[in-house]
BAKOL-654547 format. One record per residue (C-alpha): x negated, y, z; residue number from 1. Coordinates in steps of 0.2 Angstrom, whole numbers, padded with zeros to 4 digits. Example, Ala and Ser with C-alpha at 12.3 -4.5 7.8 and 13.67 -1.06 7.14 Angstrom:
2
+-------+-------+-------+-----+
:     u :     v :     w :   n :
+-------+-------+-------+-----+
: -0062 : -0022 :  0039 :   1 :
: -0068 : -0005 :  0036 :   2 :
+-------+-------+-------+-----+
END
This chain:
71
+-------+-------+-------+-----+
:     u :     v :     w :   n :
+-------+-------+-------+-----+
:  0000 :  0000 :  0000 :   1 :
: -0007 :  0018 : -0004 :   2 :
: -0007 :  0031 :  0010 :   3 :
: -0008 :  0049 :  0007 :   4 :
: -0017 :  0061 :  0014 :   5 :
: -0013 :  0076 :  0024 :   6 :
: -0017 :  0086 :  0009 :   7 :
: -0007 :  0076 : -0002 :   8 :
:  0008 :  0078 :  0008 :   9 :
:  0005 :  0096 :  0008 :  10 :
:  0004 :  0096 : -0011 :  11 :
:  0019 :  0087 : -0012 :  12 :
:  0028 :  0097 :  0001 :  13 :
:  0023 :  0115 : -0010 :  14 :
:  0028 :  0108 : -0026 :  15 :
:  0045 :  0103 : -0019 :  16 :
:  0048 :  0121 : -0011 :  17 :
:  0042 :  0129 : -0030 :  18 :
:  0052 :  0118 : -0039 :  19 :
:  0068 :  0123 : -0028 :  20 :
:  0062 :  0143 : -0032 :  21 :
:  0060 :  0140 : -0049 :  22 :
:  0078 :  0130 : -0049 :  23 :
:  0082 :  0145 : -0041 :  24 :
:  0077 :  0157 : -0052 :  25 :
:  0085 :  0150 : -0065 :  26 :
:  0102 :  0150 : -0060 :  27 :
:  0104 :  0165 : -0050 :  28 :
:  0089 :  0176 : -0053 :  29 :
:  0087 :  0175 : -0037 :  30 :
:  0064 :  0174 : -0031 :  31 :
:  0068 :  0166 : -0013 :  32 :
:  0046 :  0170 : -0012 :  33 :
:  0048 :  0187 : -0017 :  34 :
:  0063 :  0188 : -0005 :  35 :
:  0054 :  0181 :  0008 :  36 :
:  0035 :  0190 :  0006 :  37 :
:  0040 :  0205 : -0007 :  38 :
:  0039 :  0205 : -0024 :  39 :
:  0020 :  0201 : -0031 :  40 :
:  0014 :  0204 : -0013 :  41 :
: -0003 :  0196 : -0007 :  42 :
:  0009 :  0181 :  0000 :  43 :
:  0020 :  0178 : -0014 :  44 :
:  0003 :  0179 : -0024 :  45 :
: -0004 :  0163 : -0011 :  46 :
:  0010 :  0155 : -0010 :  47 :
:  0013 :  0154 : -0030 :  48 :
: -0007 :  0150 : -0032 :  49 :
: -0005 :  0137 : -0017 :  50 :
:  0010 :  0130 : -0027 :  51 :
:  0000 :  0128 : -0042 :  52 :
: -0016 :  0121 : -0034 :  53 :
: -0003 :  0110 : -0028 :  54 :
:  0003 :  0105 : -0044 :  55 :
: -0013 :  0101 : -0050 :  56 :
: -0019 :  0090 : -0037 :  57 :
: -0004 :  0078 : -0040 :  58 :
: -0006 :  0079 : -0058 :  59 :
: -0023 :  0071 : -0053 :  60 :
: -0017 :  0061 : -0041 :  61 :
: -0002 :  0052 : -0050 :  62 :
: -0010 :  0041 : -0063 :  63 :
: -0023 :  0034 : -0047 :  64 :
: -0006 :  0031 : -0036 :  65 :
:  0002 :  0022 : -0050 :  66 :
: -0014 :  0012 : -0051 :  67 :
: -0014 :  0008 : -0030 :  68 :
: -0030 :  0016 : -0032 :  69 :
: -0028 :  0031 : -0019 :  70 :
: -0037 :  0031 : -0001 :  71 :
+-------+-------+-------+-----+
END
């Protein structure tokens, strides 16, 4: 059985809450970041570059979980 990491769950836990913002956005213009930290504020900015970092890392990690070959 694969674990995951601290990180990973991290990863997984900021791509979820920009998936919902994105979902979001698209059905009723509505930036719940923006809202939150203001628009294009240094927070929005980390949390959106945290969100991508995010993204990538399970982009990576993917094929090696569907391979069991994660530690």
């Amino acid at each position: 059985m694969t674990r995951l990491t601290t990180r990973d769950w991290a990863a997984l836990v900021l791509v979820i809450v920009g998936g919902l913002n994105w979902g979001l956005i698209g059905l009723f213009s509505f930036d719940l970041v923006a809202a939150i930290f203001g628009t294009m504020s240094w927070l929005a900015r980390l949390v959106y570059l945290l969100v991508a970092a995010s993204a990538l890392h399970l982009a990576y990690l993917a094929p090696k979980l569907s391979r069991g070959e994660h530690h």
